[in-house]
C-alpha positions in Angstrom: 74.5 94.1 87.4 75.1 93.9 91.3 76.2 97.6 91.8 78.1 96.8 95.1 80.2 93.9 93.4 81.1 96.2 90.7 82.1 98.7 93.0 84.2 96.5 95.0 85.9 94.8 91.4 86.7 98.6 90.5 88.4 99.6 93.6 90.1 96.3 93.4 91.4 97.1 89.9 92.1 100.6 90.9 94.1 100.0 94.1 95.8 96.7 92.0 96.6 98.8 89.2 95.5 96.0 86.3 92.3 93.7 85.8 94.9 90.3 86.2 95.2 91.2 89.7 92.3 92.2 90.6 90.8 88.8 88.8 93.1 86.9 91.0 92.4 88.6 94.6 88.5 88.6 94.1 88.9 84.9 92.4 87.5 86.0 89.2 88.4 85.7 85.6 90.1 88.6 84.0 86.9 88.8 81.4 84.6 88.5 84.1 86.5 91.4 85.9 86.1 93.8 82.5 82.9 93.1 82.0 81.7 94.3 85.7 83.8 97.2 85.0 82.7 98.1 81.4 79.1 97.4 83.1 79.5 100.3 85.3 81.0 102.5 83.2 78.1 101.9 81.0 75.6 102.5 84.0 77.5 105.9 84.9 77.9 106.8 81.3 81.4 108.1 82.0 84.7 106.1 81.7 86.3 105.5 84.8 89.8 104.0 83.6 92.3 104.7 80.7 93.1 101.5 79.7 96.6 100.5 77.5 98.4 97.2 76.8 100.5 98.4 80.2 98.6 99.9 82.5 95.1 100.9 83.9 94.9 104.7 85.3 92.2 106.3 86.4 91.0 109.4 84.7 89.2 112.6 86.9 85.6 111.2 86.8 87.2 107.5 87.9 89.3 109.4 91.0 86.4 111.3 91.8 84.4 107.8 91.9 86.7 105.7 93.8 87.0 108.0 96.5 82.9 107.5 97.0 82.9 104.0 96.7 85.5 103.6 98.9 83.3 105.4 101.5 80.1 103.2 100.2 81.6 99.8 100.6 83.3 100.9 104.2 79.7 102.0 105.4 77.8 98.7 104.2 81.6 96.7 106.2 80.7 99.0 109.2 77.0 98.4 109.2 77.4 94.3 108.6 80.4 94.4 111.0 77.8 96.5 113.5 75.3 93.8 113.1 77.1 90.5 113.2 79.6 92.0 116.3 76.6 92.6 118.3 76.2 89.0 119.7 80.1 88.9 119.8 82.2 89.7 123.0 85.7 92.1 122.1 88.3 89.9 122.4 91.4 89.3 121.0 94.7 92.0 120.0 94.0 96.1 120.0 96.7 97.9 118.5 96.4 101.7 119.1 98.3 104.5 117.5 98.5 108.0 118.9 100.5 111.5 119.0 103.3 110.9 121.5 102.1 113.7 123.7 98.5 113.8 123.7 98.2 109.8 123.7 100.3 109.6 127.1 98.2 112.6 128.4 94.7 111.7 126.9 94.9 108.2 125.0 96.3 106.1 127.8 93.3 106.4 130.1 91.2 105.7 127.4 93.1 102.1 126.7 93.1 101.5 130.6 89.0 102.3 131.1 88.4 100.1 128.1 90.9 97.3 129.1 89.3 97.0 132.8 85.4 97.1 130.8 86.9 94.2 128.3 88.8 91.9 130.2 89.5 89.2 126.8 91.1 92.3 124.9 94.9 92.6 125.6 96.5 96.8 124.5 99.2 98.1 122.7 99.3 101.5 122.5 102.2 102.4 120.1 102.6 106.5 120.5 104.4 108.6 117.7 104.3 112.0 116.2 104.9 110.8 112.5 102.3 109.3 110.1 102.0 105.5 109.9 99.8 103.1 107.3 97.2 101.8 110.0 97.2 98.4 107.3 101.0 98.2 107.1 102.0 98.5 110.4 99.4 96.1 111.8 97.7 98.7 114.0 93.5 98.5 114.4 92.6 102.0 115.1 94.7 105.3 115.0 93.6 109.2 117.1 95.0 111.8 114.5 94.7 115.7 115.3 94.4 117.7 111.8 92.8 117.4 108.9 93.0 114.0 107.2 94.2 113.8 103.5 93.5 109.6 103.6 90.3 109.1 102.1 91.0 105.5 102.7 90.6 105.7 106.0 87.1 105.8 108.0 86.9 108.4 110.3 85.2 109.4 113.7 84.9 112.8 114.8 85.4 113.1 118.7 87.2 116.9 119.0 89.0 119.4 118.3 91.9 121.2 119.2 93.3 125.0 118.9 96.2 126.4 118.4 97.3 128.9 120.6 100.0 131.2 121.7 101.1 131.5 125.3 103.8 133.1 127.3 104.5 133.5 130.9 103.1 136.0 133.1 106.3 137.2 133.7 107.8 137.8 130.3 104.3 139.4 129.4 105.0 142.2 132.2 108.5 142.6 131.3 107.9 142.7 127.6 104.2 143.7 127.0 101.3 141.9 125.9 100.8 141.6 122.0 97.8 143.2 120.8 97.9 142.1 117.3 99.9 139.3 115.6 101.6 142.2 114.0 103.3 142.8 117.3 105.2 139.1 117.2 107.9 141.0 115.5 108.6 143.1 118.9 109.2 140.0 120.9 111.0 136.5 121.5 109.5 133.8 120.4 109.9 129.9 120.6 109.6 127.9 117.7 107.8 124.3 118.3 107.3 121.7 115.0 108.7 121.8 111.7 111.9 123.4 111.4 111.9 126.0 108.5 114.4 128.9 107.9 111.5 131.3 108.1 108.6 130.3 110.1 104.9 131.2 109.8 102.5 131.5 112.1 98.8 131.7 111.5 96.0 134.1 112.5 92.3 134.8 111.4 90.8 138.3 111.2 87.6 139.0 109.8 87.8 135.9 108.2 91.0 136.7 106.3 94.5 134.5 107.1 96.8 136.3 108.6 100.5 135.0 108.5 102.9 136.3 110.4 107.2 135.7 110.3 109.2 135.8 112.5 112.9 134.5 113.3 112.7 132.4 117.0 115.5 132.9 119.7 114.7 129.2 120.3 113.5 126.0 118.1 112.7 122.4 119.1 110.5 119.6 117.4 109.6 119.0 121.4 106.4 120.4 123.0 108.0 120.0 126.4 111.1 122.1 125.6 109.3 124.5 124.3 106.6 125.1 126.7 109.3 124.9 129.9 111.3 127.8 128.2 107.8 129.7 127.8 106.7 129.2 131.4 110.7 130.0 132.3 110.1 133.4 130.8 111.7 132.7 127.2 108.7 134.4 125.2 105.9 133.7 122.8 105.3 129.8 121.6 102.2 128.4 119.8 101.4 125.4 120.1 98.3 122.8 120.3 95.9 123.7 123.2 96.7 120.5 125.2 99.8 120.8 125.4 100.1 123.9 127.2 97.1 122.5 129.6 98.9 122.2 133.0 101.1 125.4 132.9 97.8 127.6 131.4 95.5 125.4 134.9 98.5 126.2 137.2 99.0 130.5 136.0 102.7 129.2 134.7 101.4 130.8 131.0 99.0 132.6 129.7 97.0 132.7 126.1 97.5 135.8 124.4 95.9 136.5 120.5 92.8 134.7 121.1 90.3 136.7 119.0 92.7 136.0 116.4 93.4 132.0 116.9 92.5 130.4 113.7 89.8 127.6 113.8 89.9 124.4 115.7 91.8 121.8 114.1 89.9 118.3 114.3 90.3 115.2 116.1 89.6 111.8 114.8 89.4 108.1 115.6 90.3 106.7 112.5 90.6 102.9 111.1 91.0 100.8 107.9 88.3 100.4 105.3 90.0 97.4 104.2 88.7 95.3 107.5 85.4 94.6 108.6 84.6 96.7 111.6 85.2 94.3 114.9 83.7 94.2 117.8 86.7 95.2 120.0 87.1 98.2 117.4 84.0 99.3 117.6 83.6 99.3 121.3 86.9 101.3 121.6 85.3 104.1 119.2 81.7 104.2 121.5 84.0 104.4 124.5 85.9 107.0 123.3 82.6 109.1 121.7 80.9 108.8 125.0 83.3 109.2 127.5 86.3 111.4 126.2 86.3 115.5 126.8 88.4 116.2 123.2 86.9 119.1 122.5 89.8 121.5 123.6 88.1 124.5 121.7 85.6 125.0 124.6 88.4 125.1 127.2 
């Protein structure tokens, strides 16, 4: 049994949902399919898929599995991709995806570098702050700050990024400096992302979450409204470290609770599994490894 075929025929017949389809888009019979699967399941002694007259699911052991195999068969794409691309100029289409704010900040000099060092690559750089399927929407290669939940995707550390809570000098004189997160209670604050009746922030102590409510005097889903009423003296915001860059560089703000900032959050380059590794990918990802200064928790 070729291991990697069987690998790929299960994922096919996992992400297809049935052995018909996965027989038709690997151009297979259906009994052929089976057998590869049974084969494996043998090999692994576990069962991998429940099987009935209407559907194929995949039981904990088979969930487990596909989520390494996926992995397995991106890394082997990635490595042929590596090889093959290596004679191969980056040419062609390079769709980009990025947060709004830290892709016209940090992302667009990236695509303008690379576009000048690869003149037969044309950019588009779509930015937005929701999630998007990198396959569905066409786009080649997506930066994503936070923890990633898509084991589908391949990913490439390349920095992280804090939260942090800053005010203005000049509310912090008027109002005092808080010494704990306890002490958010005794002052304004500016709420920035997800609108909830009762936010939350989060702090670390001694290892233990800390998680503080309080009711904001202001709330926006925009970074930029929210730090311009912080540096305008409106009170306490927390928000991601880049955001609050220029006004922190320039003495407009000022970080306050940082022995109790919880840890970075991280920064990837992610793309599909589903597509061999290009060479105008891959030379996007290098640039970015060598040349970009992500790594926000230093600053």
């Amino acid at each position: 049994m070729d291991r990697i075929e069987a690998m790929t025929v299960f994922v096919a017949v996992a992400d297809l949902q049935g052995f018909a389809p996965a027989a038709r888009k690997l151009g297979l019979s259906a009994s052929a399919v089976t057998r590869m699967v049974a084969a494996l399941e043998e090999r692994l002694g576990a069962r991998l898929l429940q099987r009935t007259t209407r559907s194929v699911m995949l039981t904990d052991v088979g969930a487990r599995y596909l989520q390494r195999a996926r992995q397995i068969l991106a890394d082997i794409e990635e490595a042929e991709g590596s090889a093959q691309a290596e004679r191969a100029r980056p040419s062609g289409r390079l769709v980009v995806s990025a947060p709004v704010g830290f892709g016209r900040l940090h992302v667009t000099p990236l695509i303008s570098a690379y576009l000048q060092r690869y003149p037969d690559v044309s950019g588009e750089l779509r930015l937005t702050d929701r999630m998007v399927s990198l396959v569905e929407d066409g786009i080649d290669v997506a930066v994503r700050i936070g923890h990633l939940p898509d084991s589908s995707l391949v990913a490439r550390h390349v920095g992280s990024m804090p939260r942090i809570v800053v005010a203005s000098p000049d509310y912090l004189t008027r109002r005092g400096q808080p010494r704990t997160p306890e002490d958010i209670a005794k002052h304004d604050t500016i709420q920035f992302g997800v609108i909830a009746s009762a936010p939350e922030w989060r702090f670390v102590q001694d290892g233990d979450d800390i998680r503080v409510t309080h009711t904001p005097r202001f709330t926006t889903d925009v970074a930029d409204a929210a730090i311009w009423h912080a540096e305008h003296g409106g009170g306490l915001t927390r928000v991601l470290a880049y955001q609050a860059a220029d006004g922190l560089a320039a003495g407009r703000l000022k970080r306050v609770l940082t022995k109790f900032e919880p840890p970075a959050v991280p920064i990837h380059i992610v793309y599909p599994t589903s597509r061999l590794l290009s060479a105008k990918v891959r030379v996007f990802i290098d640039l970015a490894a060598e040349t970009c200064q992500w790594d926000f928790s230093k600053r």
